[in-house]
N, C-alpha and C positions, 0 to 999 in steps of 0.2 A: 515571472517565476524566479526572483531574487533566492527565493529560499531552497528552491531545486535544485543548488550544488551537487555536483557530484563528489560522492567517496570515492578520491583515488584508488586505493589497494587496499585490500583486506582479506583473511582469510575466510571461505563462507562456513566453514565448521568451526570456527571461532570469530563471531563477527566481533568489533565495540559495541562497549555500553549503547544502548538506546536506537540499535540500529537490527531491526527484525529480516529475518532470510529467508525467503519461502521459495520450495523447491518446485520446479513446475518443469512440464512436455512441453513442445509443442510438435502438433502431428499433422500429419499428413492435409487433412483440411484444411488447417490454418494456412498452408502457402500459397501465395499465388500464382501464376504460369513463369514469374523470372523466377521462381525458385525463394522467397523472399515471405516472413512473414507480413500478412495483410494489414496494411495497418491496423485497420479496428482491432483488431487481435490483439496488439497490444492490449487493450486496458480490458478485455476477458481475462488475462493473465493478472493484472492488476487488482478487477474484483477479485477473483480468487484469491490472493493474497493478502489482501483486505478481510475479508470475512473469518481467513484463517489466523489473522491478528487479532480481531475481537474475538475471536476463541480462546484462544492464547493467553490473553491479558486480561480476559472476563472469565475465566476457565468455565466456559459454558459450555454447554452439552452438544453443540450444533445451532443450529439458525430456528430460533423458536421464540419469535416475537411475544409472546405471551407471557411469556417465561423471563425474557430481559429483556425489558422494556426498550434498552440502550440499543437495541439493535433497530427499533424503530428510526431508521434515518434514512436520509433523499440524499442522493449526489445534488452538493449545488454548483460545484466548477470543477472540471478537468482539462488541464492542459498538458500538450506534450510538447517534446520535442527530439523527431528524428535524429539519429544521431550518425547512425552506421547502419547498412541493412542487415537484418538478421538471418541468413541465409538456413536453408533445409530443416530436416524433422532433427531437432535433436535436443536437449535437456538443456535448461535455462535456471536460473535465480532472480527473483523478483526479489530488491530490497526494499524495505518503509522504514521510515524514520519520521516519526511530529515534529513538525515544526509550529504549530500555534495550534490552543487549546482556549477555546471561548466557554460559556454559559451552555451556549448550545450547537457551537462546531467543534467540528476539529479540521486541521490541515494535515496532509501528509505527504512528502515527499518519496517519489520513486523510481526507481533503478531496473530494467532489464536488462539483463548481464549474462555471459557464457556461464556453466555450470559449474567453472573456476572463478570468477567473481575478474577474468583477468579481462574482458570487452567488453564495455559498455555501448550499447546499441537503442538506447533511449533514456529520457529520465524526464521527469514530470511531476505535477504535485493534483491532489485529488481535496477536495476540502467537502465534506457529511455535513448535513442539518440534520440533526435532533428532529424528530417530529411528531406531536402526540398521536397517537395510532386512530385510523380512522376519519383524522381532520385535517391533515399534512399542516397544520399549523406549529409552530417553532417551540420544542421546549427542553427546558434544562434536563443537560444531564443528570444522573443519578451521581449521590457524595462518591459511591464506589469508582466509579465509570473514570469521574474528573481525578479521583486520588491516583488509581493506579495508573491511569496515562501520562497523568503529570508528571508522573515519575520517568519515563520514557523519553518524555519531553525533555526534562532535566539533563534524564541522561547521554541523550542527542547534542545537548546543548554543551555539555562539560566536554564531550569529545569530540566538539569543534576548534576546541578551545586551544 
């Protein structure tokens, strides 16, 4: 996970360039008996994050593979890594940021964080395949798809600098 640096400090209502903030719960279900979200929960928090980036940056309507092809995609690697436990029900920040943008993946690196951006309590990277609908076989993104990520990417990438 080289590329799953964490962003020291940052404001979440004004993040850097290239670096997406998504606001999320977590509740009561998600904990488990120490009081502690469960791990798998994490990357429920993740998808959801996820999805709400390709909204975002596709300015699509919602989750309507029909409709944007580019949402046709497989998880093909998720790693994490604990970091701190996240204790009780209370209001989180999932951050993404790209770090590599292929033909037909992408990578992206991610942050769960207090609802101040000021604890980090995981971060890990998530990498999508492209896949033609129906065949799970590997295919290019769409010009759109690859332009406006790219840019993301860019901008991740200047403000590492």
């Amino acid at each position: 996970m080289q590329n799953a640096r964490a962003i020291m400090s940052f404001d979440p209502d004004n993040p850097p360039e290239g670096l997406f903030v998504y606001r999320s719960h977590v509740p009561f279900d998600h904990i488990d008996m120490q009081g502690v979200l469960h791990h798998s929960r994490h990357f429920l928090h993740v998808e959801a994050a996820s999805h709400a980036f390709f909204v975002h940056v596709m300015e699509a309507a919602g989750f309507e593979p029909e409709r944007y092809p580019d949402q046709n995609g497989v998880v093909r690697h998720m790693s994490i890594d604990y970091l701190k436990p996240l204790y009780g029900v209370r209001d989180i920040i999932v951050t993404l940021r790209v770090v590599r943008l292929r033909s037909c993946s992408m990578s992206v690196a991610f942050e769960l964080r207090s609802a101040d951006g000021s604890e980090l309590f995981s971060k890990g990277e998530r990498e999508v395949c492209r896949v033609k609908h129906g065949e799970l076989r590997p295919s290019m993104w769409s010009e759109q798809y690859r332009e406006r990520f790219s840019r993301w990417l860019e901008a991740a990438n200047n403000a590492a600098k």
